[in-house]
C-alpha positions as CSV (number, residue, x, y, z in Angstrom):
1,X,38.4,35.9,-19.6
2,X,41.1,36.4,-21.8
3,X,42.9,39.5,-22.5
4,X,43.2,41.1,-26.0
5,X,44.8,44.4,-26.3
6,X,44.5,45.8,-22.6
7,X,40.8,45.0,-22.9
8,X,38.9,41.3,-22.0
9,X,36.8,39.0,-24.3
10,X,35.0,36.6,-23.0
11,X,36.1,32.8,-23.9
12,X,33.6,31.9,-27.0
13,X,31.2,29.1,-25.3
14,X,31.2,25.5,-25.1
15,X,28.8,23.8,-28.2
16,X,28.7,27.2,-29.8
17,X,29.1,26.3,-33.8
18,X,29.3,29.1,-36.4
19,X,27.4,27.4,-39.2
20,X,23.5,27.6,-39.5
21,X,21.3,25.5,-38.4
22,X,20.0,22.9,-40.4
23,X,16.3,24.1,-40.1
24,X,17.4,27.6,-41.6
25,X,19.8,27.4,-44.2
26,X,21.8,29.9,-45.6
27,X,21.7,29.2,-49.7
28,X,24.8,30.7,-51.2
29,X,24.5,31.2,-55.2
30,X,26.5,28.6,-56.2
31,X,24.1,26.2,-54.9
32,X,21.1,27.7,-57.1
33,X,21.4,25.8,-60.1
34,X,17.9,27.0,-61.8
35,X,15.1,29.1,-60.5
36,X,14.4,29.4,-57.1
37,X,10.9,30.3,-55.5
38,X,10.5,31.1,-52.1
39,X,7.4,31.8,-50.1
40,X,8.3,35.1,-47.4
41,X,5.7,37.8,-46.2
42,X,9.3,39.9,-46.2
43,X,12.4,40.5,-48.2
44,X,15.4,42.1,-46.1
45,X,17.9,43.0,-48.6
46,X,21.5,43.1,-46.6
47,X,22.6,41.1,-43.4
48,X,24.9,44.2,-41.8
49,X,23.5,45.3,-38.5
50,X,20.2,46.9,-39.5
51,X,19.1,44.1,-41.3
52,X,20.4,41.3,-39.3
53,X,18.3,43.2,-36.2
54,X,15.0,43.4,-38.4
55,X,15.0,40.0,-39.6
56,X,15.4,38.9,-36.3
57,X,12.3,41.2,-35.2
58,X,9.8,40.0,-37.9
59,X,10.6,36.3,-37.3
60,X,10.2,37.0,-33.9
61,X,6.7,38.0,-34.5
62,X,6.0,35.0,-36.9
63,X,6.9,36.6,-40.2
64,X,8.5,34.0,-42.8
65,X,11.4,36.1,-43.6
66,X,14.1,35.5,-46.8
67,X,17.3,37.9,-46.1
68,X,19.6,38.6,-49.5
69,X,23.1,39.4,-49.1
70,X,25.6,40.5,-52.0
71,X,28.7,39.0,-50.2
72,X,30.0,36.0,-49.0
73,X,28.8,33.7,-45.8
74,X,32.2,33.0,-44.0
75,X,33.0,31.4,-40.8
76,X,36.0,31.9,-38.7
77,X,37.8,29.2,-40.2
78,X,38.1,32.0,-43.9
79,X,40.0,34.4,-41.7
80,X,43.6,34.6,-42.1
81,X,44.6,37.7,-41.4
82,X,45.6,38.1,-45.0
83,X,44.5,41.2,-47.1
84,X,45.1,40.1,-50.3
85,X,41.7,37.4,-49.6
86,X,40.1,39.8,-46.9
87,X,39.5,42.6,-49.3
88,X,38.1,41.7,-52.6
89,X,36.3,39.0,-50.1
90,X,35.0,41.6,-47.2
91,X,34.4,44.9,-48.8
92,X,32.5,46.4,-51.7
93,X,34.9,47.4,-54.6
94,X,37.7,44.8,-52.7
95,X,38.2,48.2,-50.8
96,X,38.4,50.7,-53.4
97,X,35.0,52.3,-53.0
98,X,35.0,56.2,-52.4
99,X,33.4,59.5,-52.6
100,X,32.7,60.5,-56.5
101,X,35.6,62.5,-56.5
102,X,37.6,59.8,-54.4
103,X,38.6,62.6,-51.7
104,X,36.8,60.1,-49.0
105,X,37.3,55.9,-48.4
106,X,34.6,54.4,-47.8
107,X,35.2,50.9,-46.2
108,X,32.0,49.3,-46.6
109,X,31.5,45.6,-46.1
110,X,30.5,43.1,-48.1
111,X,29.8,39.7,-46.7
112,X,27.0,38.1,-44.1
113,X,26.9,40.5,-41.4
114,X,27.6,43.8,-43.5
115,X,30.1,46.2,-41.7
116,X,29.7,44.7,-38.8
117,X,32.3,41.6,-40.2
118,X,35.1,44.3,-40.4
119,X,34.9,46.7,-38.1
């Protein structure tokens, strides 16, 4: 166990690697150089929590599955602590994204894993 801020995380375990595996890629847009078809019975737009879970679910019960995400995929080796990268990088509108008349923040992210990557 190691302690981080009075509370305790467990070690991150032996062999675990946070790229995906080579059976299920992750196809970033860069990489698509002309159309791309792909064969799914679903479409889970966004990877944040809700999605993440439901993609999970219909693989589970055999469902070819194609998950779209508007942000970035990045590893633990893209975090620096640095906010000039983490927010036009992590959040939608690098940050900036409010209520219409701006009274509320609204620090959504924007990235593989949805809000769940920031907070």
């Amino acid at each position: 166990m190691i302690p981080i801020l009075g509370q305790t995380a467990l070690p991150i375990p032996d062999g675990f690697h946070n790229e995906p595996p080579a059976n299920n890629p992750v196809v970033t847009g860069d990489q698509v150089t002309s159309d791309l078809v792909l064969d799914a019975d679903v479409v889970v737009v966004g990877s944040g929590a809700g999605g993440a879970v439901l993609c999970a679910e219909l693989a589970h019960a055999g469902k070819r599955v194609v998950m779209l995400e508007e942000g970035g995929y990045h590893t633990h080796s893209d975090f620096k602590g640095q906010e000039g990268w983490s927010y036009p990088n992590l959040y939608q509108d690098r940050g900036g994204r409010a209520t219409e008349d701006q009274s509320i923040s609204i620090l959504q992210g924007r990235g593989v894993g949805g809000s769940t990557v920031v907070n």
